[in-house]
Legacy VTK file of the C-alpha trace (Angstrom):
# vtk DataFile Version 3.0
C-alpha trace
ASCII
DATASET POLYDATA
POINTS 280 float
132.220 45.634 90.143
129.208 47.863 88.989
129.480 51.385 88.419
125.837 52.687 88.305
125.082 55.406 85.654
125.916 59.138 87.008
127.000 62.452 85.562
130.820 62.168 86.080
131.256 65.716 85.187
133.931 64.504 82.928
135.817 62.979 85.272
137.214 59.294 85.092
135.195 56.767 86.089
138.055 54.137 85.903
140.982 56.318 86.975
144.621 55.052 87.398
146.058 52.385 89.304
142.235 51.409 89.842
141.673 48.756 92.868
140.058 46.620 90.502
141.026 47.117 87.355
144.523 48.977 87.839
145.444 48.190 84.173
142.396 50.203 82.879
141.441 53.610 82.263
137.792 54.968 80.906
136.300 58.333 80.944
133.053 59.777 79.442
133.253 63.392 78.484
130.290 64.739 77.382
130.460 68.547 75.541
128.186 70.808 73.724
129.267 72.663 70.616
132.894 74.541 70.226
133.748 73.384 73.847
136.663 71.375 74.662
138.221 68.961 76.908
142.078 68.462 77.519
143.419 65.395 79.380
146.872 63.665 80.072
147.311 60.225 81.368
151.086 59.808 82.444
151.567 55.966 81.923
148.683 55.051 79.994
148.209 54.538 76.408
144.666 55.650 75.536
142.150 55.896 72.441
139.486 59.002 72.188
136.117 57.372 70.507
133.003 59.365 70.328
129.427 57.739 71.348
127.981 60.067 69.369
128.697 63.387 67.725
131.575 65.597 65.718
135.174 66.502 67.295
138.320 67.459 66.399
140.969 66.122 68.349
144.734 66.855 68.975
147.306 65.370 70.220
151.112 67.339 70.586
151.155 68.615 66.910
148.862 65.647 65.492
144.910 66.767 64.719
142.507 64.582 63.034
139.439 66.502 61.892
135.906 65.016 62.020
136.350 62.004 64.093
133.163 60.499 64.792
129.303 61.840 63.666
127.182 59.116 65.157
123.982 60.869 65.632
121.593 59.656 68.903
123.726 56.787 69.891
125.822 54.021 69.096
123.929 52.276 66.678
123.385 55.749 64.302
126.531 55.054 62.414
129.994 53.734 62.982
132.444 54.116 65.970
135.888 56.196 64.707
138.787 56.854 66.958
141.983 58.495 68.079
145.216 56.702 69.756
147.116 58.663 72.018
150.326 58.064 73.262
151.093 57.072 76.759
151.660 60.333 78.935
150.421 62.926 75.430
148.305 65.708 76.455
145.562 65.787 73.940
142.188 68.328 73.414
139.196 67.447 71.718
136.563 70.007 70.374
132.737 69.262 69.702
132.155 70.336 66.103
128.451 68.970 66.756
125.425 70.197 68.590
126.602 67.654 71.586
129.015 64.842 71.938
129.692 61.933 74.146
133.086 60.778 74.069
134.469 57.792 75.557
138.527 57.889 76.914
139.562 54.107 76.998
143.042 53.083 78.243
145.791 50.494 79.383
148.684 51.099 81.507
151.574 51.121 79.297
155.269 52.682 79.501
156.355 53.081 76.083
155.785 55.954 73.639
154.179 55.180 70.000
152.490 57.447 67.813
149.134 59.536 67.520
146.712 58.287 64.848
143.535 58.405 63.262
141.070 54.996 63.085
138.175 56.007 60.464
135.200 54.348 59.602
136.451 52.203 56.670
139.729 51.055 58.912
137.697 48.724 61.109
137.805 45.095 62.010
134.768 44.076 61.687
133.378 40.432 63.137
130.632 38.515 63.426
129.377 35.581 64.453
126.945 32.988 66.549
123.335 32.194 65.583
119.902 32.601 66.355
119.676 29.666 67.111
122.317 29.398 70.196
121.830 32.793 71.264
125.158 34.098 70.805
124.316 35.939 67.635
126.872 39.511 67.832
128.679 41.913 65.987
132.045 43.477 66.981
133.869 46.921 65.864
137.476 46.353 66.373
138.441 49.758 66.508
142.181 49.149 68.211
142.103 45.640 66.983
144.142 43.642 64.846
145.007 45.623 62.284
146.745 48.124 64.415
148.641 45.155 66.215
151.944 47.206 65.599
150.988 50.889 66.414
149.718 50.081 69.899
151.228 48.627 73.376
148.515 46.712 75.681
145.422 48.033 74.496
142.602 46.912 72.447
139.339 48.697 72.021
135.876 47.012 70.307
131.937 47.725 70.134
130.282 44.760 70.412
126.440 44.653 69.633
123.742 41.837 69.788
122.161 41.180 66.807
118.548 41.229 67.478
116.278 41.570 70.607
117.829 39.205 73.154
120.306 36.452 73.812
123.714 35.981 75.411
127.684 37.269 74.800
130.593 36.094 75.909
129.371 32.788 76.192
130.932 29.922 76.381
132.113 31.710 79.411
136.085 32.603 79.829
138.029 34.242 81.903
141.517 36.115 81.575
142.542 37.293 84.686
146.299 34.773 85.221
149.140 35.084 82.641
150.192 31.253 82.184
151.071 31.440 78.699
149.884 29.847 75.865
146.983 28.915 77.990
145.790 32.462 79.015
147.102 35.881 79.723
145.962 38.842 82.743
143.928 41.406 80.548
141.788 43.238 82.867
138.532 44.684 81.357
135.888 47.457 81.180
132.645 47.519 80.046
130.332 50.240 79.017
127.140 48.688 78.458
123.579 50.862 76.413
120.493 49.542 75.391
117.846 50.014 72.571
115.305 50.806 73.227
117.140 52.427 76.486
114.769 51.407 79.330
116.077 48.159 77.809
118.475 46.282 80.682
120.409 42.718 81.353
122.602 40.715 83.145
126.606 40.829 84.038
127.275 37.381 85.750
130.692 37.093 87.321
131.754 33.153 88.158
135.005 33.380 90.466
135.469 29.460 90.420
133.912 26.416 87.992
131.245 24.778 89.581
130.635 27.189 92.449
127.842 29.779 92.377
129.093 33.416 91.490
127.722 36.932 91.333
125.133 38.609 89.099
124.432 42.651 88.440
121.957 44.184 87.071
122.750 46.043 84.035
121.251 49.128 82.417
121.752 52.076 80.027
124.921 53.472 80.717
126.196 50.753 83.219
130.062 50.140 83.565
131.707 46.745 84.482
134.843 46.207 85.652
136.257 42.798 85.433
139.444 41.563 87.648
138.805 37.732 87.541
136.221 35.471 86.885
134.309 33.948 83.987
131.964 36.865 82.917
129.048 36.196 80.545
126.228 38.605 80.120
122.761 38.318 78.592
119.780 41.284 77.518
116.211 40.836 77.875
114.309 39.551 74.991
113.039 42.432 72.968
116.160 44.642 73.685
119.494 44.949 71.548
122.501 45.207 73.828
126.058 47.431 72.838
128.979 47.157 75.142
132.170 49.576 74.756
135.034 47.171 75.513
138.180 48.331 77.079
140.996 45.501 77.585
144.922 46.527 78.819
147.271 43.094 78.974
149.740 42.950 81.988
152.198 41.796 79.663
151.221 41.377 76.276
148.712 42.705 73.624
147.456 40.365 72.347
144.266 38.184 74.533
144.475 34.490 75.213
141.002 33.413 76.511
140.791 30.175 78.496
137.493 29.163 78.411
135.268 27.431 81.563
135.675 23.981 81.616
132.342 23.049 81.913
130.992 24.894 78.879
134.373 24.823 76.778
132.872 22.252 74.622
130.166 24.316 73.292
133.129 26.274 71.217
132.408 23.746 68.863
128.431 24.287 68.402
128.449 28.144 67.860
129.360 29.531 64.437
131.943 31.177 63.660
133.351 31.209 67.278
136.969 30.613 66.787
137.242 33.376 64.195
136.066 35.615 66.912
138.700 34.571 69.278
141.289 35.004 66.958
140.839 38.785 66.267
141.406 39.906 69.556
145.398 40.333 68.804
LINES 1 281
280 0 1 2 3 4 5 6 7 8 9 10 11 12 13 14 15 16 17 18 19 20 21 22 23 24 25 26 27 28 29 30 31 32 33 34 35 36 37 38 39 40 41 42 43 44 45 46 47 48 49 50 51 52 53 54 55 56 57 58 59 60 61 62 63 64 65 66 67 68 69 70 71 72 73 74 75 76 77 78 79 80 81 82 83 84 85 86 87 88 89 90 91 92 93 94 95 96 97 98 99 100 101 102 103 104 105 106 107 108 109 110 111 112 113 114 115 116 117 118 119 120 121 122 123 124 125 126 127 128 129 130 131 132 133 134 135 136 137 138 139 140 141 142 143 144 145 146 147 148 149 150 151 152 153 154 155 156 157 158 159 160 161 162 163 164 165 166 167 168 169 170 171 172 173 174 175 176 177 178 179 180 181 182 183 184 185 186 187 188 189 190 191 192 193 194 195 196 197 198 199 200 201 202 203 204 205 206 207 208 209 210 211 212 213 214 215 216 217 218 219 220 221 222 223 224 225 226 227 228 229 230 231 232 233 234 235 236 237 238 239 240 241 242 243 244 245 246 247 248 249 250 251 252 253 254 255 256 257 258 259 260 261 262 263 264 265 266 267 268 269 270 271 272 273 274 275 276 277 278 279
Protein backbone atom coordinates (compact mmCIF):
# COMPACT_ATOMS: atom_id res chain seq x y z
CA UNK A 1 0.00 0.00 0.00
CA UNK A 2 1.01 3.71 -0.76
CA UNK A 3 0.55 6.39 1.56
CA UNK A 4 0.94 9.63 -0.52
CA UNK A 5 2.84 12.53 1.20
CA UNK A 6 0.40 14.82 3.50
CA UNK A 7 0.68 16.94 6.60
CA UNK A 8 -0.40 14.35 9.26
CA UNK A 9 -0.60 16.99 11.83
CA UNK A 10 1.40 14.67 13.92
CA UNK A 11 -0.73 12.06 13.84
CA UNK A 12 0.20 8.33 12.94
CA UNK A 13 0.29 7.45 9.68
CA UNK A 14 0.69 3.67 10.51
CA UNK A 15 -1.43 3.49 13.66
CA UNK A 16 -2.12 0.25 15.67
CA UNK A 17 -3.45 -2.94 14.74
CA UNK A 18 -3.03 -1.46 11.06
CA UNK A 19 -5.08 -3.56 8.25
CA UNK A 20 -1.97 -4.00 6.53
CA UNK A 21 0.70 -3.83 8.51
CA UNK A 22 -0.87 -4.53 12.10
CA UNK A 23 2.65 -5.29 13.49
CA UNK A 24 3.86 -1.71 12.62
CA UNK A 25 3.68 1.62 13.95
CA UNK A 26 5.23 5.05 12.27
CA UNK A 27 4.55 8.60 12.96
CA UNK A 28 6.14 11.88 11.68
CA UNK A 29 6.03 14.72 14.12
CA UNK A 30 7.22 17.70 12.89
CA UNK A 31 7.90 20.81 15.68
CA UNK A 32 9.41 24.17 15.71
CA UNK A 33 11.65 25.34 18.51
CA UNK A 34 10.88 24.67 22.48
CA UNK A 35 7.62 22.83 21.42
CA UNK A 36 6.88 19.39 22.33
CA UNK A 37 5.14 16.29 21.53
CA UNK A 38 4.03 13.49 24.07
CA UNK A 39 2.87 10.05 22.86
CA UNK A 40 2.08 6.52 24.38
CA UNK A 41 1.71 3.39 22.43
CA UNK A 42 0.15 0.66 24.81
CA UNK A 43 1.60 -2.60 23.22
CA UNK A 44 4.18 -1.36 21.06
CA UNK A 45 7.79 -1.06 21.49
CA UNK A 46 8.93 2.06 19.61
CA UNK A 47 12.24 4.13 18.72
CA UNK A 48 12.10 8.21 18.44
CA UNK A 49 14.72 9.16 15.43
CA UNK A 50 14.89 12.63 14.16
CA UNK A 51 14.99 13.39 10.18
CA UNK A 52 16.48 16.33 10.94
CA UNK A 53 17.01 18.70 13.82
CA UNK A 54 17.81 18.94 17.88
CA UNK A 55 15.44 17.29 20.71
CA UNK A 56 15.48 16.25 23.95
CA UNK A 57 13.54 13.37 24.68
CA UNK A 58 12.09 11.60 27.83
CA UNK A 59 10.86 8.74 28.63
CA UNK A 60 9.32 7.95 32.57
CA UNK A 61 12.44 9.35 34.41
CA UNK A 62 14.99 8.56 31.42
CA UNK A 63 16.11 11.92 29.20
CA UNK A 64 18.72 11.84 26.63
CA UNK A 65 19.81 15.34 25.65
CA UNK A 66 20.71 16.29 22.05
CA UNK A 67 19.49 13.41 20.10
CA UNK A 68 19.79 14.06 16.58
CA UNK A 69 21.17 17.58 14.66
CA UNK A 70 20.87 16.55 11.06
CA UNK A 71 20.50 19.81 9.40
CA UNK A 72 18.15 19.92 5.88
CA UNK A 73 17.62 16.25 5.66
CA UNK A 74 18.76 12.90 6.00
CA UNK A 75 21.85 12.94 4.30
CA UNK A 76 23.25 16.28 6.51
CA UNK A 77 24.68 14.05 9.14
CA UNK A 78 23.89 10.85 10.93
CA UNK A 79 20.54 9.33 12.15
CA UNK A 80 20.57 9.04 16.35
CA UNK A 81 17.75 7.54 18.29
CA UNK A 82 15.69 6.78 21.34
CA UNK A 83 14.02 3.22 22.36
CA UNK A 84 11.02 3.36 24.24
CA UNK A 85 9.44 0.80 26.03
CA UNK A 86 6.27 -0.85 25.02
CA UNK A 87 3.22 1.13 26.61
CA UNK A 88 6.05 4.33 28.13
CA UNK A 89 4.70 7.68 27.71
CA UNK A 90 7.53 9.69 26.38
CA UNK A 91 7.93 13.79 25.32
CA UNK A 92 10.30 15.10 23.02
CA UNK A 93 11.33 18.87 22.79
CA UNK A 94 12.84 20.67 19.61
CA UNK A 95 16.05 22.28 20.83
CA UNK A 96 16.45 23.37 17.00
CA UNK A 97 14.91 25.95 14.77
CA UNK A 98 12.56 22.89 13.38
CA UNK A 99 12.57 19.17 13.60
CA UNK A 100 11.15 16.22 11.86
CA UNK A 101 10.95 13.27 13.88
CA UNK A 102 10.11 9.90 12.86
CA UNK A 103 8.09 7.37 15.66
CA UNK A 104 8.86 3.75 14.35
CA UNK A 105 7.35 0.70 16.11
CA UNK A 106 6.50 -3.13 16.48
CA UNK A 107 3.82 -4.65 18.42
CA UNK A 108 5.40 -6.12 21.35
CA UNK A 109 4.14 -7.15 25.02
CA UNK A 110 7.08 -7.10 27.12
CA UNK A 111 8.71 -4.21 29.00
CA UNK A 112 12.64 -3.43 28.42
CA UNK A 113 14.39 -0.37 29.01
CA UNK A 114 14.68 3.34 27.65
CA UNK A 115 17.98 4.13 25.88
CA UNK A 116 20.00 6.32 23.95
CA UNK A 117 21.52 5.14 20.21
CA UNK A 118 24.23 7.99 19.31
CA UNK A 119 26.02 8.58 16.34
CA UNK A 120 29.16 6.47 17.01
CA UNK A 121 26.78 3.33 18.25
CA UNK A 122 25.69 2.46 14.72
CA UNK A 123 25.80 -0.57 12.53
CA UNK A 124 26.91 0.50 9.71
CA UNK A 125 26.77 -1.70 6.18
CA UNK A 126 27.50 -1.58 2.90
CA UNK A 127 27.54 -3.26 -0.01
CA UNK A 128 26.69 -4.07 -3.96
CA UNK A 129 28.45 -2.40 -6.92
CA UNK A 130 28.20 -0.10 -9.59
CA UNK A 131 28.32 -2.36 -11.62
CA UNK A 132 25.02 -4.52 -10.64
CA UNK A 133 23.17 -1.68 -9.47
CA UNK A 134 22.67 -2.60 -6.02
CA UNK A 135 25.32 -0.28 -4.71
CA UNK A 136 23.71 0.97 -0.81
CA UNK A 137 24.49 1.98 2.48
CA UNK A 138 22.54 1.07 5.66
CA UNK A 139 22.34 2.81 9.32
CA UNK A 140 21.39 0.12 11.65
CA UNK A 141 20.16 2.21 14.24
CA UNK A 142 18.07 -0.73 16.30
CA UNK A 143 20.20 -3.30 14.67
CA UNK A 144 22.40 -5.87 15.80
CA UNK A 145 24.14 -4.53 18.34
CA UNK A 146 21.14 -3.86 20.43
CA UNK A 147 19.91 -7.55 19.72
CA UNK A 148 19.36 -7.86 23.61
CA UNK A 149 17.76 -4.47 24.65
CA UNK A 150 14.90 -4.74 22.17
CA UNK A 151 11.74 -7.20 21.49
CA UNK A 152 10.55 -7.33 17.63
CA UNK A 153 11.85 -4.29 16.31
CA UNK A 154 14.59 -3.23 14.12
CA UNK A 155 15.08 0.20 12.69
CA UNK A 156 17.76 1.16 9.59
CA UNK A 157 18.42 4.12 6.97
CA UNK A 158 19.25 2.75 3.96
CA UNK A 159 20.69 5.08 1.15
CA UNK A 160 21.78 4.47 -2.55
CA UNK A 161 25.05 5.25 -3.24
CA UNK A 162 25.03 7.39 -6.22
CA UNK A 163 22.38 8.67 -8.74
CA UNK A 164 20.34 5.58 -9.61
CA UNK A 165 20.03 1.84 -9.40
CA UNK A 166 18.05 -0.78 -7.50
CA UNK A 167 17.59 -2.09 -3.51
CA UNK A 168 16.35 -4.90 -2.24
CA UNK A 169 17.19 -6.80 -5.10
CA UNK A 170 17.52 -10.03 -5.52
CA UNK A 171 13.96 -9.68 -4.53
CA UNK A 172 12.63 -11.42 -1.07
CA UNK A 173 9.88 -11.54 0.72
CA UNK A 174 9.07 -12.14 4.56
CA UNK A 175 5.63 -12.19 5.07
CA UNK A 176 5.15 -16.50 6.44
CA UNK A 177 7.02 -17.68 9.60
CA UNK A 178 8.31 -21.28 8.44
CA UNK A 179 11.40 -21.27 10.28
CA UNK A 180 14.72 -21.48 9.33
CA UNK A 181 13.47 -20.71 5.92
CA UNK A 182 11.74 -17.31 6.64
CA UNK A 183 9.92 -15.48 9.33
CA UNK A 184 6.45 -12.81 9.17
CA UNK A 185 8.19 -9.31 9.66
CA UNK A 186 5.87 -6.83 8.31
CA UNK A 187 7.47 -3.55 7.03
CA UNK A 188 7.35 0.25 6.56
CA UNK A 189 8.97 2.39 4.42
CA UNK A 190 9.61 6.05 4.43
CA UNK A 191 11.12 6.82 1.26
CA UNK A 192 13.08 10.92 0.31
CA UNK A 193 14.95 11.86 -2.51
CA UNK A 194 17.95 14.16 -3.46
CA UNK A 195 17.56 16.24 -5.19
CA UNK A 196 13.71 16.04 -3.86
CA UNK A 197 11.71 16.34 -7.12
CA UNK A 198 13.80 13.16 -7.44
CA UNK A 199 11.18 9.90 -7.47
CA UNK A 200 11.17 5.85 -8.14
CA UNK A 201 9.64 2.74 -8.08
CA UNK A 202 8.06 0.31 -5.17
CA UNK A 203 7.26 -3.01 -7.07
CA UNK A 204 5.26 -5.49 -5.05
CA UNK A 205 5.35 -9.33 -6.65
CA UNK A 206 2.54 -11.38 -4.69
CA UNK A 207 3.57 -14.75 -6.48
CA UNK A 208 6.96 -15.93 -8.64
CA UNK A 209 6.37 -15.79 -12.10
CA UNK A 210 3.11 -13.85 -12.11
CA UNK A 211 2.96 -10.11 -12.83
CA UNK A 212 2.59 -7.90 -9.58
CA UNK A 213 2.02 -4.28 -8.66
CA UNK A 214 4.13 -1.14 -9.07
CA UNK A 215 3.78 2.55 -7.19
CA UNK A 216 5.09 5.41 -7.85
CA UNK A 217 7.32 6.75 -5.29
CA UNK A 218 8.28 10.27 -4.27
CA UNK A 219 9.65 12.57 -1.53
CA UNK A 220 8.07 11.67 1.49
CA UNK A 221 6.21 8.47 0.23
CA UNK A 222 5.38 5.61 2.79
CA UNK A 223 5.15 1.84 1.92
CA UNK A 224 3.64 -0.62 3.71
CA UNK A 225 4.53 -4.13 2.99
CA UNK A 226 2.21 -7.29 4.12
CA UNK A 227 3.46 -9.91 1.54
CA UNK A 228 5.15 -10.06 -1.51
CA UNK A 229 8.64 -9.77 -2.97
CA UNK A 230 9.27 -5.93 -2.86
CA UNK A 231 12.20 -4.42 -4.78
CA UNK A 232 12.44 -0.77 -5.51
CA UNK A 233 14.57 1.28 -7.91
CA UNK A 234 15.30 5.54 -8.26
CA UNK A 235 15.71 7.30 -11.39
CA UNK A 236 19.12 7.77 -12.71
CA UNK A 237 20.47 11.04 -11.50
CA UNK A 238 18.65 10.81 -8.07
CA UNK A 239 20.01 9.29 -4.66
CA UNK A 240 17.25 7.41 -2.87
CA UNK A 241 16.97 7.13 1.42
CA UNK A 242 14.35 4.88 2.85
CA UNK A 243 13.50 4.91 6.78
CA UNK A 244 12.94 1.19 7.45
CA UNK A 245 10.59 0.03 10.06
CA UNK A 246 10.39 -3.96 10.54
CA UNK A 247 8.26 -5.67 13.78
CA UNK A 248 8.64 -9.81 13.67
CA UNK A 249 5.39 -11.77 14.60
CA UNK A 250 7.48 -13.89 16.58
CA UNK A 251 10.97 -13.24 16.61
CA UNK A 252 13.55 -10.38 16.19
CA UNK A 253 15.62 -11.32 14.31
CA UNK A 254 14.70 -11.36 9.96
CA UNK A 255 15.02 -14.48 7.88
CA UNK A 256 14.69 -13.38 4.20
CA UNK A 257 13.73 -16.03 1.65
CA UNK A 258 14.66 -14.82 -1.45
CA UNK A 259 12.53 -15.21 -5.09
CA UNK A 260 13.35 -18.18 -6.69
CA UNK A 261 13.90 -16.93 -9.89
CA UNK A 262 16.51 -14.32 -9.00
CA UNK A 263 17.93 -16.17 -5.78
CA UNK A 264 20.93 -17.05 -7.71
CA UNK A 265 22.10 -13.63 -8.28
CA UNK A 266 23.01 -13.64 -4.27
CA UNK A 267 26.05 -14.92 -5.51
CA UNK A 268 27.04 -12.04 -8.17
CA UNK A 269 26.50 -8.95 -5.86
CA UNK A 270 29.20 -8.01 -3.35
CA UNK A 271 29.04 -8.19 -0.20
CA UNK A 272 25.36 -9.43 -0.18
CA UNK A 273 25.36 -12.03 2.45
CA UNK A 274 27.01 -9.72 4.97
CA UNK A 275 24.04 -7.55 4.47
CA UNK A 276 21.62 -10.24 5.23
CA UNK A 277 23.25 -11.20 8.18
CA UNK A 278 22.95 -7.86 10.12
CA UNK A 279 19.44 -7.70 10.19
CA UNK A 280 19.34 -9.69 13.76
Amino acid sequence: MHIAPYDNRNAPLVDVDDATVPLNYFNIVKLTKDRSFTYQVPGYETCIVPATGLIDVSVEGFSAEGIGGRGIDVWDGEPEGVYVPSGASATMVCTSETAEVFVAGARFDGVLDPFAVRSDELDLVQYGSDDTKTHRKIKHILGQKQHDKVGRLLVSELFTVGAGGWSGFPSHKHDTDRLPVETRHDETYNFRFRPNHGSGVQMLQREDGKPGDAYHIVDGSTICLDNGYHPCCVLPGYEMYYFTILGGLSQRPLVQFFQPSHADQIETIPGIKDMIAKFK
